[in-house]
N, C-alpha and C positions, 0 to 999 in steps of 0.2 A: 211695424207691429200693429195688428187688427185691434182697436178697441171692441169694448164689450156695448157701446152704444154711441149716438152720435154727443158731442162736446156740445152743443147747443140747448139740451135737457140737464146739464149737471148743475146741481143744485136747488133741482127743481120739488123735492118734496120736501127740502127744509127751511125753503120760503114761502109753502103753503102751511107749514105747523105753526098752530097758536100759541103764542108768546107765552108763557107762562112766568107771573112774579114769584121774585125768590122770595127764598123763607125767610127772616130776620134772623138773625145770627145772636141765640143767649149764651154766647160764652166769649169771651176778647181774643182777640186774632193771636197765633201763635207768637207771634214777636212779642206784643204786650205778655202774652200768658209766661213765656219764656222768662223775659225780663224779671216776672214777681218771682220767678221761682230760683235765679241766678240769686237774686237778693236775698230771699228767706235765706236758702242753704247755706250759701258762701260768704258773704256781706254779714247777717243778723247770727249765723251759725246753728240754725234750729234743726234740730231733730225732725222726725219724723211723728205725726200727730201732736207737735207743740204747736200749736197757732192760738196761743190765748190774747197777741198782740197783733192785730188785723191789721191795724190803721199805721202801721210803720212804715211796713215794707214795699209800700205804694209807692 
C-alpha cells in the first residue's frame, strides 16, 4: 500500500512547534473533586445548596 509521503519526515512539524507551558489548574483533579462530593452527599447526607459546614467534609 503507497503511502501519502516518505517515513523519514513523520513527525517533523511537531518537533519544530514551540513548547508551550500549561496553564495551572484552579480547581482539584477530578478524583479529589469526586471524593468531596461522595462525602458531602452520602457520608455528611446534605442536601443540595447546604454547605454551611465547609471544613468537614475534607
Amino acid at each position: 500500500m503507497p503511502t501519502h509521503g516518505s517515513l523519514t519526515k513523520a513527525g517533523k512539524v511537531r518537533s519544530q512547534t514551540p513548547k508551550i507551558p500549561g496553564r495551572p489548574r484552579k480547581f482539584p483533579p477530578p478524583k479529589v473533586r469526586n471524593r468531596r462530593n461522595y462525602v458531602k452527599r452520602l457520608i455528611l447526607n446534605r442536601k443540595p445548596g447546604q454547605n454551611w459546614m465547609l471544613g468537614r467534609g475534607r
